[in-house]
Structures are given as C-alpha cells and as structure tokens.
N, C-alpha and C positions, 0 to 999 in steps of 0.2 A: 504494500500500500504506500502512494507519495500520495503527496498537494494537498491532502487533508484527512480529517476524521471521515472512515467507510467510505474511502473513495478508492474504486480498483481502477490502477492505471497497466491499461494490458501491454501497453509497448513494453514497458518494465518489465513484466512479465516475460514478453516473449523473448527480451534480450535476454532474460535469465534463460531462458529453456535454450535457446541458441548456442551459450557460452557453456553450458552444461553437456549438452549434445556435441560440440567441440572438442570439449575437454576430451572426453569419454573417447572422440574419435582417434584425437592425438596421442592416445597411451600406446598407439601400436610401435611410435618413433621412439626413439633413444630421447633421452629429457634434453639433450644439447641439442637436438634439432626442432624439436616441439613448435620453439618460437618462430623459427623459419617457415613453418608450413601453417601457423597457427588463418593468417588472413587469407588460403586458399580454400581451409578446409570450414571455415566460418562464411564464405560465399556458396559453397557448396551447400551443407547445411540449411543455411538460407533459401537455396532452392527446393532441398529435400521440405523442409517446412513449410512454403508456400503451395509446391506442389498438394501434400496431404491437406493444408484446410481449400483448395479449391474440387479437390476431390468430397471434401463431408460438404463444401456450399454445393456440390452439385448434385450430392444423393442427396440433400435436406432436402432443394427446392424440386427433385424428383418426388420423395416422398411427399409432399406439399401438393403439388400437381395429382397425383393419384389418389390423395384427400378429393381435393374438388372435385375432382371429377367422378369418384364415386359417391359424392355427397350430389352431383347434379343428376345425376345418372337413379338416385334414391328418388328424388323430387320429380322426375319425369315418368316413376312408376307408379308412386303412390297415389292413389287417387285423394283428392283433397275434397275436404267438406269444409263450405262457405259458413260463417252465420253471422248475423250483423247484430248486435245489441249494444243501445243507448249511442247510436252513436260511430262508434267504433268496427271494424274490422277485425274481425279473426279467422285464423287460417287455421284450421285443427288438420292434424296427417292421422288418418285412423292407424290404426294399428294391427289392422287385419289386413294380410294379406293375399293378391287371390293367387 
C-alpha cells in the first residue's frame, strides 16, 4: 500500500511481482553475472507478465460475452407475462417451462 490509508497502488505491486519473478529467474547465473543480465531478463518478464493478464482480459471478456448471450438467449425463450398495476409496469418471467 502507498499514497495513503486502504489505498492499493497496483503499479507497486506489479513492480514487486516483476522484480521477484526476476530475481527467481537470475538464480540460474553465477551471482557475479546476475547484475549483467538483470535489465534483459526484467524486459523479458515484463513480456511474460503482460502476455498472461491479456490472456485472463481475454477469457474474462469471453466468459462475459457467453453471460449475455445466454442470459438473451433465456429472455427470447421465456414466454413473459405483462401486468400493469397503479400505474407501473411489470414484467414477470414465469417459471415454467414448456
């Protein structure tokens, strides 16, 4: 947490998960090369990390999309019963299906 009380700052974040994920990568080198390779294998990373969350935004807004459409796809079967009282409009969805 920076910038104040319950405020999640995700860049912060995600420089941490970045510099961690680096780290971890660079145990494979001998510790005297570590820092030589440190700013290729932290662009790298950076790719591997951007690749997976545009992989979860594209199954989220998959799974979102198969919402609506199975919620329109609901509403284009159901037969609906009107009824109007004082006024107002209601849309009741029976519950029986044929």
């Amino acid at each position: 947490m920076s910038g104040g009380r319950g405020t999640f700052d995700g860049q912060h974040w995600r420089e941490e998960l970045l510099r961690k994920r680096t780290k971890e990568a660079l145990e494979r080198y001998p510790a005297g090369e570590r820092r030589l390779h440190y700013n290729e294998e932290y662009k790298r990373q950076t790719l591997i990390y951007n690749q997976e969350r545009d992989a979860k935004k594209r199954a989220k807004k998959e799974r979102y999309e198969q919402r609506m459409r199975k919620q329109a796809e609901a509403r284009n079967q159901e037969p609906e019963i009107r009824c109007q009282s004082a006024g107002n409009i209601r849309i009741l969805i029976s519950p029986f299906r044929k």
